[in-house]
N, C-alpha and C positions, 0 to 999 in steps of 0.2 A: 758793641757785639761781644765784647772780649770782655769777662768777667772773673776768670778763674785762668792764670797760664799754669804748665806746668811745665818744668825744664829738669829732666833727668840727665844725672851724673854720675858718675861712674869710679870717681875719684880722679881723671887725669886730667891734664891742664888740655887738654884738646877736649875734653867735654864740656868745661869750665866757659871756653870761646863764646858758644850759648848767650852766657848771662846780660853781658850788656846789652844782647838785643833783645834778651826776653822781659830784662828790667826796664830797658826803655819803651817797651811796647806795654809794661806794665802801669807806666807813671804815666803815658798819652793815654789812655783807657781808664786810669781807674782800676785795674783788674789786679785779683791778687796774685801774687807770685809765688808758688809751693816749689819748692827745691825739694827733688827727691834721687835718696840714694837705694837702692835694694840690695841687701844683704844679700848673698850666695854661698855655702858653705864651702862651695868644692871652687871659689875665685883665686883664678892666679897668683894674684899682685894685688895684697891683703893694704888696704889703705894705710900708709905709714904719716901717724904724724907729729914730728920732729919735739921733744920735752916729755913723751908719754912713753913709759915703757911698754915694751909689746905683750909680755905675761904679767899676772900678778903676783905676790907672793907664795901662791897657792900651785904657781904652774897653768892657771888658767888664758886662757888665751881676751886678751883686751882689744881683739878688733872690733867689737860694737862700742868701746867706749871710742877708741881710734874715727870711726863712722861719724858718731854724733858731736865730736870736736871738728871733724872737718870740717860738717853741715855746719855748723856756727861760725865757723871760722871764713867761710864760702859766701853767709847770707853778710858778714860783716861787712864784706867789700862792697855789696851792692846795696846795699839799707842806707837809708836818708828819711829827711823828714814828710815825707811823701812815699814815700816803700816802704813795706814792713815785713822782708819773706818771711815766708814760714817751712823752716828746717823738717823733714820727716824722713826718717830711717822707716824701710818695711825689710822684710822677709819672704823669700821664694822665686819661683820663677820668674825671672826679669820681665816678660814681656807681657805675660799673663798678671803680674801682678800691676805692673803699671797701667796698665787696660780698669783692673779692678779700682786703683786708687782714681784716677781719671773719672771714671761712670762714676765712684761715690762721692768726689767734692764736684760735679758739672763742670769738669773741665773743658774750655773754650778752646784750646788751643797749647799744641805740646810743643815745644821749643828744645831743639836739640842741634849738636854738631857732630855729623859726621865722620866715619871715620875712613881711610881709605884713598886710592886713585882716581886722578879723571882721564878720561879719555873717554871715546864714544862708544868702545867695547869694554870696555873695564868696569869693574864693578867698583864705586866707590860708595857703595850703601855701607853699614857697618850692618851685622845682623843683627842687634836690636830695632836702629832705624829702619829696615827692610822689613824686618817682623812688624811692626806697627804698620809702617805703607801699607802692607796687606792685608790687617786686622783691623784696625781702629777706626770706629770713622768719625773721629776729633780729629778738626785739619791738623797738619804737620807742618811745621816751617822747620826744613833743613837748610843747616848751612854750613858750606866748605869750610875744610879746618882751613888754619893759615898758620903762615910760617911766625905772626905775630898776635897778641891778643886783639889788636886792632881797636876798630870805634865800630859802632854798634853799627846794623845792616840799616841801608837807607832805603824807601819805598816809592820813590818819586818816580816810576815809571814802570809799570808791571802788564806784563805779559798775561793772557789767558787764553787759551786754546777752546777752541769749542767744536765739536763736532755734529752738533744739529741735534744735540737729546736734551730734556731736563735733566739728565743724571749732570751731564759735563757743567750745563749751569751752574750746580751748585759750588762752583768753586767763587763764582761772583761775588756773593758775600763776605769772605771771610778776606779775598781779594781787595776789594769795595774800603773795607776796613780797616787794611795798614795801610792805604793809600791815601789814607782818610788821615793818616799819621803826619805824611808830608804833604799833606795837599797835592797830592801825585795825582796820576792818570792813568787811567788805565787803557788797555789797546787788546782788542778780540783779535783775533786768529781763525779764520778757517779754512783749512789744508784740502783741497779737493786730492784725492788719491788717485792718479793717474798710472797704477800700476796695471798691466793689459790683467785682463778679467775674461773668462772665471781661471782663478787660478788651477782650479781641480783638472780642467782639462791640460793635455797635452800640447808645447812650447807653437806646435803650428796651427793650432786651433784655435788658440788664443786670441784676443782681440784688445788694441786700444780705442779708446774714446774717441771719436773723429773731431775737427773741430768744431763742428755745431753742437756738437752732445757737451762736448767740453765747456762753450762757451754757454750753453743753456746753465747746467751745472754752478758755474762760478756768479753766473746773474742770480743764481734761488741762494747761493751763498752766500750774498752781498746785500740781498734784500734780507735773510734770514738774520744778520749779527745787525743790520740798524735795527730790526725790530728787538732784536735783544736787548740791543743798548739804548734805545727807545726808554724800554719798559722795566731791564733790572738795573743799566749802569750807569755812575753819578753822570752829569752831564761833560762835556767835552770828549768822552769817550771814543776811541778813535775804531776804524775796522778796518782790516785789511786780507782780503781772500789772495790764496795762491793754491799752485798744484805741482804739486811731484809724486815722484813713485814713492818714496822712502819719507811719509808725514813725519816721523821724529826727527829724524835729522833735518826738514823744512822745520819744524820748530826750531829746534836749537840755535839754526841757524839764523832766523827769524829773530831769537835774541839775542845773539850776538850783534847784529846787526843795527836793530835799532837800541842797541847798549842798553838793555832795560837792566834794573835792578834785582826781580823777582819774576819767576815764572808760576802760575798757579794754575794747577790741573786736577779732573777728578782721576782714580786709577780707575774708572771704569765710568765709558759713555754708551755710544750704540748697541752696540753688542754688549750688554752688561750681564755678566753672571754668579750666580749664587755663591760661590765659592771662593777661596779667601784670593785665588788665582789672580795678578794685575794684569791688564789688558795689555794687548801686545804693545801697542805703541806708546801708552804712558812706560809700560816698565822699559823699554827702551830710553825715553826720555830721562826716567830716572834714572840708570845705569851711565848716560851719557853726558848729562850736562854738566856745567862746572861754575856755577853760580845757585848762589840761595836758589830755594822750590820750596809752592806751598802745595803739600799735599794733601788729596782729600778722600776717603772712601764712602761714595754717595750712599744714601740710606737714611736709615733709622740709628739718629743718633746711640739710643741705648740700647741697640742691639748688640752691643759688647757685652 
């Protein structure tokens, strides 16, 4: 499935974290690996790298040559006889233009790290990673910085969440396929939402689920992810229904629990809408958890 990754840098060693699992998702695939840096004129913290001076004799400023000795210097560490990335410096709006580079080489799949807190209100999106979450819809595998560069993320057991639409589906596939990396397995999710309903009305008017309604519910739940896993997921595929009031934190918790290595969801299932807006309970999701996530914004691939 993975033909094209692309893993955006930034210049700092917490963007860097990325590579080995974008290189090694590169070398199990087959797929090329594009290192991209984008120029910004107004960037803080101009790439410095160590033997180049920073002006030329002219007073001109050498942060594009600074940029393109990184990228070389970046793709060196991970190139082998079986990798060959390919280094490209652009120009312009970070998020917009990596959208741009993305849709011109069919990129499969965007590999980035994080920047940021965990915790289950905290945000540790970086806002390039959050801008893409909610633009692009080339899956996303994020992953938490770490205090060490580490060894590359492992796929041997991944989480999906489904909410009963095709939009959620389509995280299966790209799911399907780093799992395919370590002969992993995959395990569906459906949250029945147990929060008393309708919320619009007022706190004594409100109503929970009784337990028949509840227990009808979690049986069309249970029947609905074997037919999924039936019919989109490799075989062994596991399912497991639950209900809470608070579906993300049942996720998360969900993966904590059964220790998965990767969670993968789309940012918009039932209620899906037009606008770049992530759905309530994925962007909770993402805001909260504290392990790798593949993210995905269902649609039309080149609708970027």
């Amino acid at each position: 499935m993975f033909r094209t990754i692309l893993a955006p840098l930034d210049g700092s060693k917490v963007a860097e974290q990325a590579l080995p699992t974008a290189a090694r998702i590169a070398r199990a695939t087959g797929a090329t690996l594009h290192l991209v840096h984008v120029h910004t004129e107004d960037a803080r913290d101009p790439i410095f790298v160590n033997g180049l001076p920073v002006i030329d004799e002219h007073l001109h400023s050498l942060a594009a040559e600074h940029e393109r000795v990184y990228l070389e210097r970046v793709a060196a560490t991970v190139a082998s006889d079986d990798l060959e990335p390919m280094p490209m410096r652009l120009s312009g709006p970070v998020v917009r233009t990596l959208m741009r580079y993305a849709r011109d080489v069919n990129a499969d799949l965007i590999v980035l790290t994080t920047h940021g807190r965990s915790g289950f209100d905290r945000l540790w999106l970086g806002s390039v990673a959050e801008s893409l979450a909610r633009q692009t819809h080339v899956p996303l595998l994020l992953l938490r910085p770490s205090s060490s560069s580490g060894s590359p993320a492992r796929f041997r057991h991944i989480l999906v969440p489904l909410d009963g639409s095709p939009l959620a589906e389509e995280a299966l596939a790209p799911a399907a396929a780093l799992a395919a990396i370590d002969n992993g397995a995959l395990t569906l999710l459906r949250v029945v939402d147990t929060l008393p309903q309708p919320m619009s009305l007022p706190l004594p008017e409100r109503y929970r689920p009784d337990e028949t309604t509840l227990a009808r519910e979690e049986a069309a739940a249970s029947a609905y992810l074997q037919d999924v896993a039936a019919r989109q997921a490799p075989a062994g595929t596991r399912t497991i229904v639950s209900h809470a009031e608070q579906p993300a934190r049942a996720i998360i918790e969900t993966a904590h629990r059964l220790e998965v290595d990767l969670v993968a969801l789309t940012t918009h299932g039932r209620s899906a809408v037009r606008s770049v807006a992530i759905s309530s309970v994925a962007d909770k999701v993402l805001r909260g958890i504290d392990m790798p996530l593949l993210v995905l914004r269902p649609g039309q691939r080149h609708a970027d």
